[in-house]
C-alpha positions, 0 to 999 in steps of 0.5 A, spaced: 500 445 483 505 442 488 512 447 490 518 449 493 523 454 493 527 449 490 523 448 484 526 450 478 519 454 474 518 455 466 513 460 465 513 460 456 510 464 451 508 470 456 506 477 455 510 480 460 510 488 464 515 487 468 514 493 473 515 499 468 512 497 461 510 491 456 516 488 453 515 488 445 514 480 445 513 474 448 518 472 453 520 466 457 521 466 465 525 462 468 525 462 477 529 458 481 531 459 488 526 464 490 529 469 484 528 470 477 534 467 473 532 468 466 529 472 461 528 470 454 525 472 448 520 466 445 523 467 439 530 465 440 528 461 446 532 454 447 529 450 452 536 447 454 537 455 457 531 452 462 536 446 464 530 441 464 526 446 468 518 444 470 513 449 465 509 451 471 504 455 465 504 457 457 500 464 455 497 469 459 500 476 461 505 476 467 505 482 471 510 482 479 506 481 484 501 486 486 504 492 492 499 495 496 502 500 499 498 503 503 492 499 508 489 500 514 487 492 514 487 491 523 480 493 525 474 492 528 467 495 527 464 497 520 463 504 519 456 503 515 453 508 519 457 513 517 455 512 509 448 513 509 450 519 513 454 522 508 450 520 502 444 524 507 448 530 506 454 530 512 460 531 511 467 527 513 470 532 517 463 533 521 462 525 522 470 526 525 468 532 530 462 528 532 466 523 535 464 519 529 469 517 523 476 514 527 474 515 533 469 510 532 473 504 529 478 507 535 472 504 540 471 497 537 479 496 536 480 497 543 474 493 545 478 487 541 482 482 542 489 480 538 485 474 536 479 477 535 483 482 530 485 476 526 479 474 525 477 481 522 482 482 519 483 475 515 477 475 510 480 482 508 488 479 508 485 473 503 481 479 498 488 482 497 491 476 495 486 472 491 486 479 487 494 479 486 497 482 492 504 479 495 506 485 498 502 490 503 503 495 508 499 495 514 498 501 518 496 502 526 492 507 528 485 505 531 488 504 538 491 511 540 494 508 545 500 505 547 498 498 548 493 499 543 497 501 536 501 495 539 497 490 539 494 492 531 502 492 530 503 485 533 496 483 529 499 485 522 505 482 523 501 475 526 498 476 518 504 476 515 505 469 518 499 466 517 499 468 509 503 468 503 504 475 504 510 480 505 507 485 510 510 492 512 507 495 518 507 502 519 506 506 526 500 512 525 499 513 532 498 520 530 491 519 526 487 522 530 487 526 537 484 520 542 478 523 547 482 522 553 487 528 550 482 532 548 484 539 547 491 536 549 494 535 542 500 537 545 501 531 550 498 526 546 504 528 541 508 528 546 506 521 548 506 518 541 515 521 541 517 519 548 513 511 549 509 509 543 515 510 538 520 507 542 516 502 545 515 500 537 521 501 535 525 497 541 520 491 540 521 490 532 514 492 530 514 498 525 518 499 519 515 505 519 511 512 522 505 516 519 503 522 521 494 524 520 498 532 517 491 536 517 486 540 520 482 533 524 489 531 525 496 534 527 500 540 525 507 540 520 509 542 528 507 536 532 508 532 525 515 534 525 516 533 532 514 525 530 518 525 524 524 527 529 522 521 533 522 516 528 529 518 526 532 518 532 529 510 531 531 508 526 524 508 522 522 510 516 517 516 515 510 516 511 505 521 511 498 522 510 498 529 507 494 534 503 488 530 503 483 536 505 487 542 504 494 545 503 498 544 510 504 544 507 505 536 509 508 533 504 513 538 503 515 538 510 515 529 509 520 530 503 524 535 508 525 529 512 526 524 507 520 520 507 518 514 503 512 517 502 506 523 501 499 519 500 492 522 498 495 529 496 489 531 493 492 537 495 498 538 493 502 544 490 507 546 485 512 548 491 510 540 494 511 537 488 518 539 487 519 538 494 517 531 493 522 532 487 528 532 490 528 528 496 526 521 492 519 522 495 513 517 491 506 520 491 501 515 494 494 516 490 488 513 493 482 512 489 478 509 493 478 514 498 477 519 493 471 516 490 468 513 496 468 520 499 465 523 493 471 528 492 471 533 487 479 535 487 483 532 483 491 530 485 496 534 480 496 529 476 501 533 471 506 537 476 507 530 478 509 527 471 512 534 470 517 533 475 519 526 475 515 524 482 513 517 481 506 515 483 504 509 486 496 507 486 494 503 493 487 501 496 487 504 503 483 499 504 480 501 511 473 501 515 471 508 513 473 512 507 475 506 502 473 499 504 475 496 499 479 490 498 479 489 491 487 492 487 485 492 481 480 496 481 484 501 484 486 502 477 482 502 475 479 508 478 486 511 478 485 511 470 478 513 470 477 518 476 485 520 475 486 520 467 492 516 469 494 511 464 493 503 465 500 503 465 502 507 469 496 505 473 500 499 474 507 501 475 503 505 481 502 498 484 508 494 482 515 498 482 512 505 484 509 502 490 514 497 491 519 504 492 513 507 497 515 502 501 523 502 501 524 495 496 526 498 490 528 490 488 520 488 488 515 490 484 519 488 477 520 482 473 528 483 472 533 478 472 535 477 480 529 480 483 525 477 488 520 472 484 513 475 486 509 474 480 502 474 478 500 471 471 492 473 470 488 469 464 487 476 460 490 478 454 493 485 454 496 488 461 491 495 460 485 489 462 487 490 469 485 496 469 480 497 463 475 492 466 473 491 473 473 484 474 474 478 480 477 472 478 482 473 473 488 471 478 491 464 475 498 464 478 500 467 484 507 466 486 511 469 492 518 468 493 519 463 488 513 458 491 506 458 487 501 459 492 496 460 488 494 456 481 487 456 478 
């Protein structure tokens, strides 16, 4: 199916989740000019509305374009290794102070070049978006260096050129404490303030700064130390939190505004509301959960208590989920979770959209962006429900159909 911008699309008689909830009825979609211009139920639609525009397909579900809020997709390596030790009995925080975990996907990114990490990083690009994918942030965070953690920034933005695909980058150079700093965490911190974030903020290479807010990772002291320097260049602030135990991390990002606390398995009842309060999404990561075999469970109840959005995310990355398969993370969002298909997919349209800072994607309104996916299923709760490769049968980003089976 050839397209442009300029085509004028007509989507008939489609189920519709618009990013929030499934519209009572079949709709007609009208796209033009790289937006949605009209929306009409089927059963007062005149196609003179349309003005003579090309039906692009007939039936199926119409969901937005999948948001994948929170990746670490620029890597070299595998972490193989580290599985079968964890299923032989090693725990995750004792692979980590080994040398192992991310440090060891550190090494290999360091050893390799940006063409190198296209390479790598294409196959896991091209899974995300056959499986409905338009939109996906891309995290740093294996080179620990200056000139590594840019060289992933510069390799994340490269994809977003090679692909149909709008893709936020978001510097974690606060991942992990890099060998040459060991028992230094103060001057690597210090490191990522005064050169890491400036030199990525003055080459337009992040949207964003993350922060590792654990016991294997960085103090709320030094994490808020980050948060100041990211402030003081404009970048919007994420945070890994909560993952491993309670520091009080994604009170501390709310504090700050952040966009965003992710993992926060965690997370308690004063966070919550912290989170509450600033606006801040909760970003759940199944994968990572599931992957690692956890037993405690995000506060699914606190967060719909309070209002919080929650956004649901792959994590896709070599060691704790690697996964390159969306729709199965709603799948282990509702299964593992108990959140609902529903908002097991609002989690990856409108609430990780928002994760991102781009409340006008992630919804099927009219004037929004058109990122679109229309699936051969029949009831959206199936993307959820069943675990299945293939569903895909148009996938539109910007107006323009890039896919069509």
């Amino acid at each position: 199916m050839a397209s442009s911008q300029t085509t004028r699309w007509l989507w008939r008689n489609v189920t519709l989740f618009d990013g929030l909830e499934q519209l009572p009825e079949a709709m007609a979609v009208l796209v033009e000019q790289g937006r949605v211009a009209g929306l009409w139920p089927e059963s007062g639609f005149d196609p003179s509305l349309a003005g003579g525009a090309q039906e692009a397909a007939n039936g199926g579900v119409m969901t937005p374009g999948l948001v994948d809020c929170h990746t670490h997709l620029v890597y070299a390596g595998d972490r193989a290794g580290e599985f079968e030790m964890r299923l032989e009995g090693a725990s995750y925080e004792a692979i980590a102070r080994a040398g192992g975990g991310i440090l060891s996907s550190v090494r290999a990114t360091r050893a390799a070049s940006e063409d190198e990490l296209i390479a790598a990083s294409l196959p896991r690009l091209d899974a995300l978006l056959a499986d409905g994918v338009t939109t996906l942030e891309i995290k740093s965070g294996y080179g620990l260096s200056v000139a590594d953690e840019l060289k992933m920034l510069r390799v994340a933005r490269r994809l977003g050129e090679l692909r149909p695909v709008r893709v936020l980058t978001t510097l974690l150079g606060a991942h992990a404490l890099p060998p040459e700093y060991a028992g230094r965490a103060d001057a690597y911190v210090s490191l990522v303030c005064d050169a890491m974030i400036p030199a990525a903020a003055r080459e337009g290479l992040a949207d964003a700064v993350d922060v590792f807010c654990e016991g294997i990772g960085f103090s709320p002291a030094q994490c808020e130390c980050i948060y100041q320097a990211a402030q003081a260049h404009g970048l919007a602030i994420k945070a890994h939190a909560e993952q491993l135990s309670n520091l009080g991390g994604s009170a501390l990002a709310a504090s700050y505004g952040a966009l965003s606390a992710d993992h926060i398995e965690y997370l308690d009842e004063a966070g919550v509301q912290a989170m509450a309060e600033a606006g801040t999404v909760a970003v759940l990561l199944p994968g990572a959960f599931h992957v690692l075999r956890e037993t405690q469970l995000p506060p699914i109840e606190l967060l719909r208590q309070y209002g919080v959005p929650m956004a649901v995310a792959s994590d896709a990355n070599p060691g704790t989920s690697p996964i390159c398969l969306p729709t199965l993370m709603a799948n282990l969002a509702c299964t593992l979770f108990r959140l609902t298909p529903r908002e097991a997919l609002a989690g990856m349209t409108a609430h990780g959209a928002r994760a991102l800072g781009l409340p006008e994607l992630g919804r099927i309104v009219v004037g929004a962006p058109a990122d679109l996916c229309l699936w051969d299923i029949q009831h959206p709760a199936e993307l959820a429900y069943a675990v299945q490769a293939g569903r895909l049968r148009q996938r539109v980003f910007n107006g323009v159909v890039t896919y069509a089976r």
